[in-house]
N, C-alpha and C positions, 0 to 999 in steps of 0.2 A: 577437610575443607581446604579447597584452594585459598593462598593468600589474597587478598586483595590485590585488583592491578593500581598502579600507579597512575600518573597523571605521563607518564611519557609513555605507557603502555599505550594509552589511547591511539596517538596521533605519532607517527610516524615524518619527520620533516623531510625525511628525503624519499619517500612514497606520495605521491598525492594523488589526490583524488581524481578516481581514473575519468576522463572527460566521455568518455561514450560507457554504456552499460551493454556487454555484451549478451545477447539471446544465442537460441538456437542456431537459425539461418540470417539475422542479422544487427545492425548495431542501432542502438538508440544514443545520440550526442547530447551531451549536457550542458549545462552553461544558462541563461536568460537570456529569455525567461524559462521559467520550471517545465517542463514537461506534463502535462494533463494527461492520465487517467481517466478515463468516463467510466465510471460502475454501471454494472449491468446485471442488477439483482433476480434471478428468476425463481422467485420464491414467495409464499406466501404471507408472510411474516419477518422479513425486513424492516428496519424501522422506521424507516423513511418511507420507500418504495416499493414494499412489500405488496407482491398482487399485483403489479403494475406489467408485470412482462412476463408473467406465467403462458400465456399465448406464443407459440413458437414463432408466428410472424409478427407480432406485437415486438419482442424482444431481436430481432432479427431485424425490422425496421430502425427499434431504438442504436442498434450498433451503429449502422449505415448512416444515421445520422450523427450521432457524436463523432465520425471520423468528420462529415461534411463539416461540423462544429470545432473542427480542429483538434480534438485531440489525439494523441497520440499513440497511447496506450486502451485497449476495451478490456474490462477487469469483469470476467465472469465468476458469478458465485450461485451455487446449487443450496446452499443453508446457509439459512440467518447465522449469525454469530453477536447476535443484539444482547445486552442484557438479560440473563434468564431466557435466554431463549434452548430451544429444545432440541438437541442433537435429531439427526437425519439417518438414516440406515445407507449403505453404500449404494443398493438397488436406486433407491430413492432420489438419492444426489443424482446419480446418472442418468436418472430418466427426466429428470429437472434439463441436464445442462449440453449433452449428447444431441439432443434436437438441435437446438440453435448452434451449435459447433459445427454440425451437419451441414447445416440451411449457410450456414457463414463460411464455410469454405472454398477461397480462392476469391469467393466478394471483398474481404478487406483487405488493402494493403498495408495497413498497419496491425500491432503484433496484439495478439489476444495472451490475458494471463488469466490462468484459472485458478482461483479464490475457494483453494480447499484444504484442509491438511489430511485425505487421505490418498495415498498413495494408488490406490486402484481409480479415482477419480482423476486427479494427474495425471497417470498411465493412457488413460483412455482420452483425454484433452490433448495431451501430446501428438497422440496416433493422428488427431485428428486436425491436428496445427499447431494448437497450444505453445509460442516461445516461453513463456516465464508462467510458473510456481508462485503463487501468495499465497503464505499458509499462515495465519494468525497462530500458531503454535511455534513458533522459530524452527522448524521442522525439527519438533520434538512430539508432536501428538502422534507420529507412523514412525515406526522403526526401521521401512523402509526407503522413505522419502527423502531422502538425505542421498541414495544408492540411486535413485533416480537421478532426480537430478543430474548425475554427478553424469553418467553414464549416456543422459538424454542429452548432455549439453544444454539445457535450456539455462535463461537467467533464472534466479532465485529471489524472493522478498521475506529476508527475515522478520517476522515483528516481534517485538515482546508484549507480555502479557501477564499478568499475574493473577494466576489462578488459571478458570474454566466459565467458560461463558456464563454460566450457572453459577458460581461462587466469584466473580470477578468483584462484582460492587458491593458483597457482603460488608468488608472491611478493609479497602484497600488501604497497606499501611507502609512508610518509606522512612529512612532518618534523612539521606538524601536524594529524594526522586532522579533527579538529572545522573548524579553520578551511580544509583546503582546502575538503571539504565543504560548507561554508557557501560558500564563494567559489564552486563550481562549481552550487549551486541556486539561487544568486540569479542566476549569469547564465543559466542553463537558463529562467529565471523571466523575463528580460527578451526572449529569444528568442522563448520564446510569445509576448510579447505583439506583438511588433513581427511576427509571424506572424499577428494578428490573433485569437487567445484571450483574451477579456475577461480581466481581473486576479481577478475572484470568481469563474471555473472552475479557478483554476491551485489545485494541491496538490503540497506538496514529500516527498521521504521521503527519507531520509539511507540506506539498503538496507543495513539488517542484516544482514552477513552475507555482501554482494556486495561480494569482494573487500576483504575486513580478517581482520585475525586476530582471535583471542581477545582479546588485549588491545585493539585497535581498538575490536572489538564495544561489548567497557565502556566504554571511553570516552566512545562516542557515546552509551550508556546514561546513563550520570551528567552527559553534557552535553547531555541533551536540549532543555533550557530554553535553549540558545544558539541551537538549529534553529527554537523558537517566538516568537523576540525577530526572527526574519527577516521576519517582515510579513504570512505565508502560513498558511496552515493546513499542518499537519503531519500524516504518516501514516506510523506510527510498525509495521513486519513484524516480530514479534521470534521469532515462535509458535513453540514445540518445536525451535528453533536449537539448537545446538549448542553453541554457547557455556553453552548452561542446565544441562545435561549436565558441562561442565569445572565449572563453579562448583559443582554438586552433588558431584562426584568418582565419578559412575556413568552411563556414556553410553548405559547402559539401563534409567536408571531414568523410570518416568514423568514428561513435562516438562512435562504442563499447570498440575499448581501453581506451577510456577518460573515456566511462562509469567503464571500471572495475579499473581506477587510482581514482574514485570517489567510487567506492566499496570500496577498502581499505582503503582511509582515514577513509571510514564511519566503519568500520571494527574495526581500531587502538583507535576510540572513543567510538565502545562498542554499537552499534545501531543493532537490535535485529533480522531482517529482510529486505535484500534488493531485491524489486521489478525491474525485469530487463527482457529483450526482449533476452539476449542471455544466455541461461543457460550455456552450457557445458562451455563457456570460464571464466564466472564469477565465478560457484561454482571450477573450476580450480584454479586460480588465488588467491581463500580466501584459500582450503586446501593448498597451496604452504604456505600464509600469515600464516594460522596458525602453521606448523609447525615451522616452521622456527621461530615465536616468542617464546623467551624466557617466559613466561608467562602462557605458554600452556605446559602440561605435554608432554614430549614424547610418542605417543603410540607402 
């Protein structure tokens, strides 16, 4: 077993945090407010949204309109990765997410990332525009995925996770959540590189949700600022969780304002991208946040 890293392992003071995230064929800039994510679930069992965009022009509209909504990034995903939910066969992912790749090509001008950890799904998103790789396995679930990447030039979304979508919330157990966390994406982060992933395509995300409890979850929420002192840019899923639901005391009440009061905390701590289900109200609510902070120039 590797030793433990250090606490200067993490953060590097004379590296920082690189200001744009490099893609394929272009650059995404960082700074505030956070960059928005719009998910674009095309699956039947998503937790949220599942069923909602199975329609190839259903889902092909919903893009076109999160760009109108401002955001920045459209995060395609072919299988649920919900709780207990039930892996997908390759055929199957592809025939999910290939349509709307299809239909969406050359329509967006912003960058589409495909939400898979297998590398023949990547491969085929790529061909077909795909700049960035989300794979909720730290690209550890393909043996090849990592080779991609590397090779495709695309960006990359590390996340961590403990366990398998099926075993994740059996027993999720830490001594210190934040810092194993932290220990486990910075060497995820060293793996790309020596994989050959430039250092300005890699993105870290601490996986809300993947494999933590409720009190985990907060945790990482109130320690977000320790995930952006790592050197990487950060991509921070919190969207309609579950944990938004305990904190309100009503696990049917609507969660998109709890999601956009968990935007802004993640906002005021400097996390680089938030992945979220409701564009127009979140990218709203961070330009509100940014101007209004003292910190940010007047434009």
């Amino acid at each position: 077993m590797e030793p433990p890293l250090s606490p200067e392992d993490y953060s590097n003071p004379d590296v920082a945090t690189p200001l744009v995230w490099r893609l394929r064929s272009q650059e995404l800039r960082l700074g505030c407010p956070p960059l928005v994510m719009g998910i674009l679930n095309v699956t039947p069992d998503s937790f949220s949204d599942g069923g909602l965009h199975q329609q190839t022009e259903d889902a092909v509209s919903a893009a076109l309109r999160m760009e109108d909504d401002g955001a920045a990034i459209i995060d395609i995903g072919g299988e649920s990765t919900r709780p207990y939910s039930s892996p997908v066969a390759v055929d199957q992912e592809l025939r999910r997410v290939v349509p709307v790749l299809e239909r969406l090509a050359g329509r967006l001008t912003i960058p589409i990332s495909i939400d898979t950890s297998k590398a023949a799904v990547a491969g085929a998103a790529i061909d077909l525009g795909a700049e960035i790789i989300n794979d909720v396995t730290g690209l550890e679930g393909d043996a090849e995925m990592a080779a991609l990447a590397a090779a495709s030039k695309v960006g990359v979304c590390v996340m961590h996770m403990q366990g398998n979508p099926q075993t994740m919330q059996d027993h999720p157990q830490y001594i210190d959540v934040v810092a194993e966390i932290c220990d486990y994406l910075t060497r995820r982060a060293r793996v790309c590189l020596d994989c050959g992933i430039d250092r300005e395509r890699i993105c870290l995300d601490p996986g809300i949700g993947f494999g933590k409890t409720h009190r985990h979850n907060l945790t990482l929420i109130r320690n977000a600022s320790r995930f952006c002192q790592l050197g990487w840019p950060i991509l921070v899923g919190h969207s309609r969780k579950g944990f938004i639901g305990k904190v309100l005391g009503d696990n049917q009440r609507d969660r998109d304002p709890g999601t956009v009061g968990v935007s802004l905390a993640m906002a005021l701590q400097g996390a680089h991208v938030l992945r979220v289900h409701n564009v127009r109200l979140t990218v709203d609510a961070l330009n509100l946040f940014a101007a209004c902070s003292p910190s940010v120039p007047l434009q």
